[in-house]
C-alpha positions in Angstrom: -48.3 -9.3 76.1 -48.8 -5.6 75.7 -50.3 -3.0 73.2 -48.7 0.4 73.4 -49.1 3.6 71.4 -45.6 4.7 69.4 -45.2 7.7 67.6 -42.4 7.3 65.0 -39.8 10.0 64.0 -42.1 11.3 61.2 -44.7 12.3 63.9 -47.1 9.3 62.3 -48.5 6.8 65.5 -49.1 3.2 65.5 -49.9 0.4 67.7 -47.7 -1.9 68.9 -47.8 -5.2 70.2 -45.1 -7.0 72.0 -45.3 -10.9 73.3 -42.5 -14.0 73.7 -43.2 -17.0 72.0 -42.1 -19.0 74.6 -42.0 -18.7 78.9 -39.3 -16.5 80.7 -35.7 -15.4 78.9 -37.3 -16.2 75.8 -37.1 -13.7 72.6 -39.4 -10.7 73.0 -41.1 -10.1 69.5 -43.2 -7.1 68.4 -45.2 -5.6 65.6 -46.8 -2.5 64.9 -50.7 -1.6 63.7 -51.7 1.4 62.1 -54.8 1.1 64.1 -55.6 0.2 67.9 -58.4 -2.2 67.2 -56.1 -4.3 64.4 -53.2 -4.4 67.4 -55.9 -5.6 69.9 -57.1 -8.2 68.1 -54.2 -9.2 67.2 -53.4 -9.6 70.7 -56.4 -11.9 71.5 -55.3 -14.0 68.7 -52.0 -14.4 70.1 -53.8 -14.7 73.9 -56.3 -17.9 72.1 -53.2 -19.3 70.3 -51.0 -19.6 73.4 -53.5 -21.3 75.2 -54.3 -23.9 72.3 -50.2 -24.0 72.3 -50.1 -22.9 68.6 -48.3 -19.8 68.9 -45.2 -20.5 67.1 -47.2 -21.7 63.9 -49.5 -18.7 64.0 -45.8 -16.1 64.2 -45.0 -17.7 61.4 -48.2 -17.8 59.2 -48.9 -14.0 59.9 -45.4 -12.7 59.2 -43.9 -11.7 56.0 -40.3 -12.4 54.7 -39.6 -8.5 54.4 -41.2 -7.8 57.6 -39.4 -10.6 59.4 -36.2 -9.4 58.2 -37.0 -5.6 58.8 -38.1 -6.5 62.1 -36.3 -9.1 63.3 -33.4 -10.3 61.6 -32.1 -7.1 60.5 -31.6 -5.7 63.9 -30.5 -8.6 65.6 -28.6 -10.9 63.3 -27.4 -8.1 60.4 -26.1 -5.5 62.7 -23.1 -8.4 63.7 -21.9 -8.5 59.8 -19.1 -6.6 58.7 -19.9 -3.8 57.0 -18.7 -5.1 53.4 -20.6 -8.2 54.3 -23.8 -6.2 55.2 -23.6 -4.2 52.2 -23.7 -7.5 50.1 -25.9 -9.1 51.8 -28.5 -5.8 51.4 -28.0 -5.5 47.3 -28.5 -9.6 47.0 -31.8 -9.5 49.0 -33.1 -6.0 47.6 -32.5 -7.8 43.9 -33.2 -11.4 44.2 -35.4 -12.2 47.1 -37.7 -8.6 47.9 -39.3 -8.5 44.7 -40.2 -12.2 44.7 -40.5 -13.7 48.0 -40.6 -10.6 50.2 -44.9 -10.5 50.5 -44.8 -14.0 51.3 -45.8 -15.2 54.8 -42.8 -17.0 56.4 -45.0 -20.5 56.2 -45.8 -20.5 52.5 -41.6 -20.4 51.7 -41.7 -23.9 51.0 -39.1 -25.9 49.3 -41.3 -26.1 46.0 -41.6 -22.4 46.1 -37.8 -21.8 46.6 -37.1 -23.8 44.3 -39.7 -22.4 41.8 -38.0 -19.1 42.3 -34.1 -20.2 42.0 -35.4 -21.6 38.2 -37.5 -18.8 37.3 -34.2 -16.3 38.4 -31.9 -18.5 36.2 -34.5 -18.1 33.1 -34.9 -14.4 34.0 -30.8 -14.1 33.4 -29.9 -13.5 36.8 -26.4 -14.7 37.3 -25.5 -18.0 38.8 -23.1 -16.9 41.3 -25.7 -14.3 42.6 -28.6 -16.5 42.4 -26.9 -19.1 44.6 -25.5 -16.8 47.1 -29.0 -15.0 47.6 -30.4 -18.2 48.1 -27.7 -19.2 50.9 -28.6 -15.7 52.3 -32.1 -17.0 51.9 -31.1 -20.0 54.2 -29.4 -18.5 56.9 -32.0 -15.8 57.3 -34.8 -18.7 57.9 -32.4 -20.6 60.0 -32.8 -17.6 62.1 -36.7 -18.1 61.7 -36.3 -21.8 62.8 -34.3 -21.1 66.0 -36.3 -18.1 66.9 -39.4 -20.5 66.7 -41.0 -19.2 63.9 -40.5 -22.4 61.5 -40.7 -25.6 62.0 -38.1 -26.7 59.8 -35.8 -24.7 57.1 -37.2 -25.4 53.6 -34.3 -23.9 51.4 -32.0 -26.7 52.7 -34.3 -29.3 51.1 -33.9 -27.1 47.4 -31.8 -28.8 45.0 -29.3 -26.0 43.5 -28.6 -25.6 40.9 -24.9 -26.1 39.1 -22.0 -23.1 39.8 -20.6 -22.3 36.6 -17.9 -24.1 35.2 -14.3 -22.7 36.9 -11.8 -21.2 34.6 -8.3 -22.6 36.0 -5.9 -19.7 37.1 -3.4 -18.6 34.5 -0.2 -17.5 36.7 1.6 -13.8 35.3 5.4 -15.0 34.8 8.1 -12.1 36.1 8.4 -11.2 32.5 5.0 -9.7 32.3 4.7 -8.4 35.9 8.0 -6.9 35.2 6.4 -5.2 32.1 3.4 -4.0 34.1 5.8 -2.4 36.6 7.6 -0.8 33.8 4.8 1.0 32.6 3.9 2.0 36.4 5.2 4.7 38.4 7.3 4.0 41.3 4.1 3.4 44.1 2.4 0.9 41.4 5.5 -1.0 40.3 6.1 -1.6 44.4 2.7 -2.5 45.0 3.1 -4.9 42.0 5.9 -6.3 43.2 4.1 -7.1 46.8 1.1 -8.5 45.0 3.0 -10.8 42.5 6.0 -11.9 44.5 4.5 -11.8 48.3 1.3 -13.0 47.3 -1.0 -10.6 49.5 -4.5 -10.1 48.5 -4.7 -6.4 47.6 -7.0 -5.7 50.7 -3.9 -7.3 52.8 -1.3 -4.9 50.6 -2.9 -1.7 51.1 -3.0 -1.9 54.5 0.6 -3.3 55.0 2.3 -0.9 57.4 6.0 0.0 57.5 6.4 -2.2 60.8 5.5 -5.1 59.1 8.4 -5.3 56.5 10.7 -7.1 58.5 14.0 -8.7 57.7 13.0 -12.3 56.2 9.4 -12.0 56.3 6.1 -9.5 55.6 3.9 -10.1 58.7 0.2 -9.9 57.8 -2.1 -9.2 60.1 -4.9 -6.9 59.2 -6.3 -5.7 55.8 -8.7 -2.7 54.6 -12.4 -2.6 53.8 -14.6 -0.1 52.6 -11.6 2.4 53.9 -11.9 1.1 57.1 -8.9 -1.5 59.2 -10.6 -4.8 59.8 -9.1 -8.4 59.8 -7.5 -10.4 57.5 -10.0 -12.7 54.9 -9.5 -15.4 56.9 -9.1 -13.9 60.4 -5.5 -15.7 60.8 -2.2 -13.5 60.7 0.8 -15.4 58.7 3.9 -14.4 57.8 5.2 -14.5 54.2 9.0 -14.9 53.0 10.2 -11.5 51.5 12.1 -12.3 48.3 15.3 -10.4 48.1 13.7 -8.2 45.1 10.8 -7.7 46.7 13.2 -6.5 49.6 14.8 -4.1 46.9 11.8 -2.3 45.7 10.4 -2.1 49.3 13.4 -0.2 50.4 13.4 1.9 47.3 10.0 2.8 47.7 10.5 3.7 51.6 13.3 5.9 51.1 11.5 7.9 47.9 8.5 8.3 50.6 11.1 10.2 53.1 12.0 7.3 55.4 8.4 7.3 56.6 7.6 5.9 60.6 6.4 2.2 61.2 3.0 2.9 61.6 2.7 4.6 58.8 1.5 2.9 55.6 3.3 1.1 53.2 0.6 2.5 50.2 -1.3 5.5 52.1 -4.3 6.8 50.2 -4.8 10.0 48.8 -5.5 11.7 52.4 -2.7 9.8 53.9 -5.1 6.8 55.4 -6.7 3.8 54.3 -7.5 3.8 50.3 -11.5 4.3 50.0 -14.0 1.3 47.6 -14.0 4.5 45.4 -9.9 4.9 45.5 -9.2 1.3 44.8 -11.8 1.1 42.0 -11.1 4.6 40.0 -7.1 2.9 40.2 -8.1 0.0 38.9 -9.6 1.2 36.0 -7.1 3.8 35.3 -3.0 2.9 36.7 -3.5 -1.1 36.7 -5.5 -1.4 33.5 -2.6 1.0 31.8 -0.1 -1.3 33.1 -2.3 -4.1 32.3 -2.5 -3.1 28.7 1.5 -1.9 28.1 2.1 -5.6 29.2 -0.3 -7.1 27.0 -2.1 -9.2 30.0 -5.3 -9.1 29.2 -7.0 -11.2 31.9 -4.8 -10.1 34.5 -6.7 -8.5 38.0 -4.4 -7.3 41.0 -6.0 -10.4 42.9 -4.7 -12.8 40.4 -1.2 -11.5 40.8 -1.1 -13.5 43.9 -1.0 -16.7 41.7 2.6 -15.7 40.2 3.4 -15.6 43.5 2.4 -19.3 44.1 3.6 -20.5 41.0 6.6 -19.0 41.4 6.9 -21.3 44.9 5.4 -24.4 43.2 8.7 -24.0 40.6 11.1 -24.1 43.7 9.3 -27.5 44.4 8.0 -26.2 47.7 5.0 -28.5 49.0 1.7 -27.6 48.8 1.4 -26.9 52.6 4.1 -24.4 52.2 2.3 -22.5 49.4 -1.0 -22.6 51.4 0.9 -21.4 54.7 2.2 -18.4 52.8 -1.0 -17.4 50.8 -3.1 -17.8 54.1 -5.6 -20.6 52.7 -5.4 -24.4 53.6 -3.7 -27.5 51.2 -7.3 -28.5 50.2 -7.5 -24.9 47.9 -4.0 -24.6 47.1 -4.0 -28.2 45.4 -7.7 -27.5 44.1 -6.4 -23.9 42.8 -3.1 -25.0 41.1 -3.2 -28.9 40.7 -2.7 -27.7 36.9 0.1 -25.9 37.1 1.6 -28.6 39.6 1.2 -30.8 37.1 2.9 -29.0 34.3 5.7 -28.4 36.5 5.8 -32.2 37.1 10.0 -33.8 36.8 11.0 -30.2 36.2 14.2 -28.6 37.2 13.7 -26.5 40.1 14.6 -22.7 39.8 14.8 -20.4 43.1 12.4 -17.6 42.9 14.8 -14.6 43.4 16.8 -15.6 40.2 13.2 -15.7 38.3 12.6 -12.7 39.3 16.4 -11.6 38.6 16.8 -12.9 35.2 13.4 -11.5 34.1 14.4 -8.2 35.6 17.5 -8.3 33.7 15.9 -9.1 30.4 13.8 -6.6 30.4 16.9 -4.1 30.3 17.1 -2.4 27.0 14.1 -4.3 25.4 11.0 -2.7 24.8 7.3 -4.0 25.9 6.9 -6.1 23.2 9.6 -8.1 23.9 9.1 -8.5 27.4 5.6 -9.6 27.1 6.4 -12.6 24.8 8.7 -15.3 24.7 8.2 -16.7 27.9 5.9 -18.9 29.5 4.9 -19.1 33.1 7.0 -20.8 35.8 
């Protein structure tokens, strides 16, 4: 154990105390006093603890949530999250768990008070879906408390949670209406359409598709873009997905219109020539894919759901569930959770080949207008 004197960037000094919890190659810990005499005796609490062996109970009672985390967890647990994940995880804790639990000493979380604060969150009009991923934030961040030795045990994992909101089933675009959205699109959107709704990539997959990976047969996916920045794909495993003959079409359309562009170069380069920016993808959204969303009449429809034509468009061929799971890049356990539905409607069936779905809608939609293209038809 030590006290040193630290002065901080702002030219402010405090004193800082630094001890292990347990013998040699254990965790060093520290925390900082405005004054010496508070750090010293601070120290000799920690000295009379360790020698009554109650120092891991004493960590714990003294420390706050918010200073545990700014001290502790932050900068060796937080700095290993993507960035995307970080930025999440910093806007769920600042909203839900700061305000509430933050002044709380690490001992007096108990499951009663977790619990008291997932209800009173709920009543407050907090959103389900946020309020139950703050509180598994909650959990891993005192799982870090347990291990470290600062807990004995981790209390959010005896709360009870409360229900996730009832899922809406998915509601696959047919070609029809994804051939009207590309209508109304101009030549870079209706491709990117196409790769969303007949290659089923997530849109974080698409816009970071490089030329390289359009291959003869098959789209190889093996990387995928966040916050403007390369990373891995969502489930860290590279796949390759069959490339329908029209998708084939408006890829090589697209390339040539671009000027024949080199391998490495992006399928769907930004505005700078590089990966699309949060800010890119969200002012498109609301501006190209809500146009086309609108001239097509799909209402609901999001770029990530267009993956589910995709699917359904492979459940119609009367290809397995492993199949469609091995081309979306999720396991059979989703796929059949995700589309038991339209399985079922499809049940006895005659098959149709996805390429003349996508042919026959294609040649509908010749010399009919929107409003015919967006009706009439219901989803394979």
């Amino acid at each position: 154990m030590s006290v040193r004197r630290l002065v901080r960037q702002d030219q402010s000094v405090v004193w800082q105390v630094r001890w292990r919890d347990g013998g040699r190659g254990s965790r060093e810990r520290s925390r900082c006093f405005d004054r010496k005499a508070d750090a010293q005796a601070f120290e000799d609490e920690l000295r009379r603890r360790r020698r009554l062996g109650e120092l891991v109970d004493f960590t714990g009672a003294q420390e706050t949530l918010n200073v545990y985390v700014a001290e502790t967890w932050a900068k060796t647990h937080a700095v290993t999250l993507s960035r995307k994940t970080a930025k999440h995880y910093a806007s769920l804790y600042d909203l839900h768990l700061a305000p509430y639990l933050g002044e709380l000493r690490l001992t007096e979380l108990t499951p009663e008070v977790v619990g008291r604060w997932q209800a009173e969150r709920i009543a407050a009009g907090a959103g389900r879906v946020a309020v139950l991923h703050s509180l598994d934030l909650l959990g891993s961040i005192l799982q870090r408390a347990v291990e470290g030795g600062r807990l004995a045990r981790n209390p959010v994992r005896l709360v009870r949670k409360i229900a996730r909101p009832r899922r809406r089933e998915v509601r696959p675009l047919p070609p029809s209406i994804v051939e009207a959205m590309r209508a109304a699109a101009n030549p870079r959107d209706a491709t990117l359409f196409s790769v969303l709704a007949y290659a089923g990539l997530r849109p974080q997959e698409a816009l970071a598709l490089q030329w390289g990976d359009v291959r003869e047969r098959t789209l190889l996916i093996q990387r995928a873009v966040s916050l403007g920045e390369e990373k891995d794909t969502k489930t860290r495993g590279h796949r390759t997905v069959r490339l329908l003959a029209p998708l084939r079409e408006d890829l090589l359309a697209w390339r040539l219109r671009s000027g024949r562009p080199k391998n490495s170069a992006l399928v769907f380069p930004g505005p700078t020539g590089g990966m699309w920016s949060k800010t890119t993808y969200d002012n498109w959204r609301k501006r190209a894919f809500d146009r086309a969303r609108a001239a097509a009449r799909a209402d609901e429809a999001t770029p990530y759901a267009l993956r589910h034509s995709f699917a359904s468009l492979l459940l119609h061929e009367g290809r397995s569930v492993i199949y469609v799971a091995r081309q979306l890049g999720h396991d059979a356990r989703l796929t059949l959770t995700t589309y038991g539905h339209v399985i079922d409607e499809l049940d006895e069936q005659p098959h149709l080949a996805a390429e003349d779905a996508i042919r026959a809608a294609r040649q509908r939609s010749c010399g009919r207008g929107v409003d015919g293209e967006a009706t009439g038809e219901a989803a394979p």
